[in-house]
C-alpha positions as a printed NumPy array, in Angstrom:
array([[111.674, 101.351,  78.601],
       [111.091, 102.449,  82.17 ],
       [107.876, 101.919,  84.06 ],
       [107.301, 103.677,  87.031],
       [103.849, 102.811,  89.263],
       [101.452, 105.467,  90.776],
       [102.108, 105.46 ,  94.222],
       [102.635, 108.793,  94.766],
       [101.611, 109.127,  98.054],
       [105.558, 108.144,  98.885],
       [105.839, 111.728,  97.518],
       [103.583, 113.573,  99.32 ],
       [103.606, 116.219, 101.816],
       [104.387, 115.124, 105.43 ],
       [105.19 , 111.667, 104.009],
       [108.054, 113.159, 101.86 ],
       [109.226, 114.964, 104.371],
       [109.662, 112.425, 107.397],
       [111.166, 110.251, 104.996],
       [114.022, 112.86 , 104.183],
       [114.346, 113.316, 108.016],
       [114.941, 109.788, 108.596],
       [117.174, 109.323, 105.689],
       [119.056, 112.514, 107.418],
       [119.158, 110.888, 110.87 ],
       [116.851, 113.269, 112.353],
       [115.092, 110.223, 114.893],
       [118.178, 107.937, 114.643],
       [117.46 , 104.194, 113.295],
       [113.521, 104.399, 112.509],
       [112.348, 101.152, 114.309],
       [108.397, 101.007, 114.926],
       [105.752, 102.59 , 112.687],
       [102.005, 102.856, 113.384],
       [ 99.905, 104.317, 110.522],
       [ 96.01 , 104.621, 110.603],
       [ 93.739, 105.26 , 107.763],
       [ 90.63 , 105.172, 109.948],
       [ 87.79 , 107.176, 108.621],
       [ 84.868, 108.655, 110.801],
       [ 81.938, 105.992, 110.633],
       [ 78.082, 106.102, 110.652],
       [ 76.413, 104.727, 113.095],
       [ 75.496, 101.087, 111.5  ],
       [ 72.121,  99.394, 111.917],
       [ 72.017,  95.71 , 112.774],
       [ 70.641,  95.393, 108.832],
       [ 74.165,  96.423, 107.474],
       [ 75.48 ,  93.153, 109.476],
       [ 75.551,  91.239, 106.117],
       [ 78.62 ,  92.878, 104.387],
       [ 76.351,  93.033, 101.004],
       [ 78.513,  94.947,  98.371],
       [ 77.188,  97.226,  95.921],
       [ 76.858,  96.726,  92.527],
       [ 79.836,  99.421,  91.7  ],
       [ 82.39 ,  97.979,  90.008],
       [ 84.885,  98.824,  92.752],
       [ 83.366,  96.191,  94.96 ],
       [ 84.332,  93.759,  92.469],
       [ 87.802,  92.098,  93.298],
       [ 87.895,  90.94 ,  89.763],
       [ 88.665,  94.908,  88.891],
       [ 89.552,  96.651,  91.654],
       [ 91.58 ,  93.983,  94.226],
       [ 89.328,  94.617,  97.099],
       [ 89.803,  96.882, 100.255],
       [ 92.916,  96.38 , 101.076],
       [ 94.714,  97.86 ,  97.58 ],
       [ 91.561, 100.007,  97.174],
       [ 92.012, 101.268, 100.715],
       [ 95.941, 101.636, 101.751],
       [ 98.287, 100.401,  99.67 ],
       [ 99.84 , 103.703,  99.269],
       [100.506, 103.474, 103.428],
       [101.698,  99.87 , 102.738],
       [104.567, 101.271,  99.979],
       [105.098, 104.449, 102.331],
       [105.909, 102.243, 105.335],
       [108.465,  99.362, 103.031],
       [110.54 , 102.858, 101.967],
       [111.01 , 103.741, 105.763],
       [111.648, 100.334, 106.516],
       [112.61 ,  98.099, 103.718],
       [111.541,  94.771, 102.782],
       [108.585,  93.033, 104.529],
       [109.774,  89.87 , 106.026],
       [106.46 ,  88.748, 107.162],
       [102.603,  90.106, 107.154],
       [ 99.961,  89.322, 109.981],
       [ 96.566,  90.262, 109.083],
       [ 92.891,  90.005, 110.431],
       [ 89.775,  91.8  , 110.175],
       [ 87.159,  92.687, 112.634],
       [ 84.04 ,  94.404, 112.588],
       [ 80.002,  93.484, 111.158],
       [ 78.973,  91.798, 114.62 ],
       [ 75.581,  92.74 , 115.878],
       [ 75.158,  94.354, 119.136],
       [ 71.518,  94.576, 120.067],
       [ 70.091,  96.944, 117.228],
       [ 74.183,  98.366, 115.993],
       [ 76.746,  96.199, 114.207],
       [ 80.732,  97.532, 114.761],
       [ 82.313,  99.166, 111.78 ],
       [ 85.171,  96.518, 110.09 ],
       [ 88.489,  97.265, 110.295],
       [ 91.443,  95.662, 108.918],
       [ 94.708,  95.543, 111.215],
       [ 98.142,  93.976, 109.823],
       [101.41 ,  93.63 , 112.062],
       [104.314,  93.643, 109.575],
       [107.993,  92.456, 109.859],
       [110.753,  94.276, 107.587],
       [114.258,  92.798, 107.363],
       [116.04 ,  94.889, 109.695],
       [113.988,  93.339, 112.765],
       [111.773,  96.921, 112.248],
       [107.73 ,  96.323, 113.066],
       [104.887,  98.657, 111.795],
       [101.249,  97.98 , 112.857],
       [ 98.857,  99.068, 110.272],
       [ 94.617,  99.963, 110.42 ],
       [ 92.503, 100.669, 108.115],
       [ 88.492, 100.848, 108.208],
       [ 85.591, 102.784, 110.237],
       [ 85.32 , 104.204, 113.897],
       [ 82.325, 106.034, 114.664],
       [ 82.203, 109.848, 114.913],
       [ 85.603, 110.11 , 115.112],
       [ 88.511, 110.718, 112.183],
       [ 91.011, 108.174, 113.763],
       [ 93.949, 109.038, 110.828],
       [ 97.577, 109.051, 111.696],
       [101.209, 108.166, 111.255],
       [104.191, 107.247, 114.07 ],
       [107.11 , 106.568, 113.298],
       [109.606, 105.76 , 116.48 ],
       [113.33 , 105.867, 115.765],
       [116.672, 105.319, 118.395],
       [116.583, 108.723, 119.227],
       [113.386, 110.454, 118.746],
       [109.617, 110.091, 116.75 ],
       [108.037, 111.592, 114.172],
       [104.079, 111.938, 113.564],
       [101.541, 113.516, 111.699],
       [ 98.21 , 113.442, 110.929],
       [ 97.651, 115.57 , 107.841],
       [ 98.935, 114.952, 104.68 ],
       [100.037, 117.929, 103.471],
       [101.97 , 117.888, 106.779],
       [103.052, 119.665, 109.23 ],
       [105.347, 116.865, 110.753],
       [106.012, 116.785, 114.677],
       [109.495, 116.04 , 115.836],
       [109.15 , 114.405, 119.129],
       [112.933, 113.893, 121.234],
       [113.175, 112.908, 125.312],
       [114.753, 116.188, 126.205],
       [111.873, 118.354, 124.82 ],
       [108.707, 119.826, 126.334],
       [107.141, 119.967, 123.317],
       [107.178, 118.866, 120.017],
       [108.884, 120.536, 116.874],
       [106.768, 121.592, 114.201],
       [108.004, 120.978, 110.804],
       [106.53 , 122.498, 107.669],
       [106.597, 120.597, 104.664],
       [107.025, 121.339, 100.698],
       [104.238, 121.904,  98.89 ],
       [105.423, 120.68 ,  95.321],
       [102.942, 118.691,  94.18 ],
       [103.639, 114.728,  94.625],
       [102.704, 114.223,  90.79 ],
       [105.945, 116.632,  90.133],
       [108.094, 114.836,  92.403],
       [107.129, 111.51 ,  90.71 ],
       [107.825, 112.993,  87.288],
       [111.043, 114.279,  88.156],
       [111.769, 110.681,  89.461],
       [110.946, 108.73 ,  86.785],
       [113.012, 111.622,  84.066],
       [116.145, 111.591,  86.235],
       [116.046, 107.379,  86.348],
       [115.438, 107.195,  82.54 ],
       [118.455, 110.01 ,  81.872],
       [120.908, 108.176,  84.248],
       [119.421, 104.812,  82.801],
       [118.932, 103.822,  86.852],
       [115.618, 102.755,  88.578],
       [112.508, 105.129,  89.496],
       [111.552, 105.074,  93.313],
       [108.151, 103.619,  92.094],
       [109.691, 100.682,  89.767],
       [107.637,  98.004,  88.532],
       [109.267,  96.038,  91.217],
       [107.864,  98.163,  93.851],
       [104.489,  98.205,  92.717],
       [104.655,  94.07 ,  92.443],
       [106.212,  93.995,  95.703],
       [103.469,  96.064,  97.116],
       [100.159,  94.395,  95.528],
       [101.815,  91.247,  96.408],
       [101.883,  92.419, 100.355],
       [ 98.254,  93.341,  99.296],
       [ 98.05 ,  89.616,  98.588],
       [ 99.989,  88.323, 101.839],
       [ 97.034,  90.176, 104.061],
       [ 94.451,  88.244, 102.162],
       [ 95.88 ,  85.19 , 102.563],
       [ 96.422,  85.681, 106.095],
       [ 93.167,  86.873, 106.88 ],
       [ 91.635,  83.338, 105.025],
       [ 94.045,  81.274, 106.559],
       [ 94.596,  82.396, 110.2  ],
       [ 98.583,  82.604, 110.242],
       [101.631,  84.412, 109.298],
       [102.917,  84.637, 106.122],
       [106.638,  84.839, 105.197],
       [108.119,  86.669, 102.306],
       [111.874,  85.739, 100.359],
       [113.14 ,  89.021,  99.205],
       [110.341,  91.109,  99.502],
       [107.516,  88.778,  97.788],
       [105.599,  86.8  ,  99.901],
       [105.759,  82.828,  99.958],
       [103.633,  80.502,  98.555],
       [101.329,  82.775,  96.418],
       [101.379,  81.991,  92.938],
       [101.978,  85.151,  90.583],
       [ 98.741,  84.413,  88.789],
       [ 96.697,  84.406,  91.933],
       [ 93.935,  86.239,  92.624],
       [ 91.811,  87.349,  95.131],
       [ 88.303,  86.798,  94.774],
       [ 86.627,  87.109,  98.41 ],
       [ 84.325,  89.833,  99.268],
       [ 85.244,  93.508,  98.348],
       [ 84.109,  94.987, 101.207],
       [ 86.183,  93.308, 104.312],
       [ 83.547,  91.495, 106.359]])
């Protein structure tokens, strides 16, 4: 029996291919990463200060694990197969404070440690009137970024005026994933998107929790984060306050 997880977005577009030019040496040693899924916010009234949830059962963390899985996990995987394994996961929210008749929008941000002494800062949440999405990734010898999904992917090097713009496949991720999962259950090897992966990623999911409650840094031992049982859960407030 194989069992590969969802997280497709691995597959997808401009995230497919700047993986394949890293893994062809296109930017050297990838070192830094900064990914934003900031989406354009209202402006808030000093009411919404609260953090109420709605009564949808996304914004229950017994169902749906909250903002963090709901909102980027797919990021989260998409920056541990660029880097590797998370060594450690700083995490902290901001946002809902009242300023005279406005409240700021929240927003999550997470510096993360891989094993290879690579860093990737991650954000995720609301800025207002202005669509604040994005991926960097910094290597030895030159960047990559892009913005849209479906791509096209800059290549940025030192001796160039301006960036190279690289078109990407547009094979659907879904096929991709398939074709993954078939090949790994012909050649009796492991899919991309193992059951490992997917625990590894929910439980990074976890680590950013647990930082944000506790104030600190928390290590991982092989890619699963220390000192969270496998039976917990988190059962704070849905919507990141």
């Amino acid at each position: 029996v194989k069992i590969a997880i969802g997280h497709s977005l691995r597959f997808w577009g401009a995230f497919y291919k700047s993986r394949q030019l890293i893994t062809e040496g296109t930017i050297g040693r990838p070192v830094f990463g900064q990914i934003h899924r900031m989406g354009p916010s209202k402006v808030l009234p000093a009411s919404k200060a609260s953090g109420e949830s709605s009564d949808h059962w996304r914004s229950d963390t017994r169902y749906s694990g909250g903002s963090i899985p709901e909102g980027f996990i797919h990021e989260l995987d998409y920056s541990r197969s660029v880097f590797g394994e998370v060594v450690s996961v700083y995490c902290e929210s901001t946002g809902r404070r009242v300023y005279g008749d406005h409240v700021s929008p929240p927003v999550v941000q997470a510096v993360i440690d891989y094993e290879g002494g690579e860093t990737a800062t991650l954000r995720m949440g609301g800025t207002v009137g202005y669509n604040w999405n994005g991926t960097t990734i910094c290597g030895t010898t030159g960047s990559l970024s892009f913005t849209g999904w479906g791509g096209p992917v800059y290549l940025h090097r030192p001796d160039a005026a301006e960036p190279e713009e690289i078109g990407c496949d547009d094979t659907l991720a879904y096929t991709l994933e398939l074709r993954d999962l078939i090949k790994a259950v012909a050649s009796g090897g492991a899919p991309e998107n193992s059951g490992l992966n997917g625990k590894k990623n929910y439980g990074l999911c976890l680590a950013m929790y647990r930082s944000m409650e506790e104030g600190r840094r928390v290590d991982f031992t092989d890619g699963i984060p220390d000192g969270i049982a496998g039976d917990w859960q988190y059962t704070g407030p849905a919507e990141i306050e």
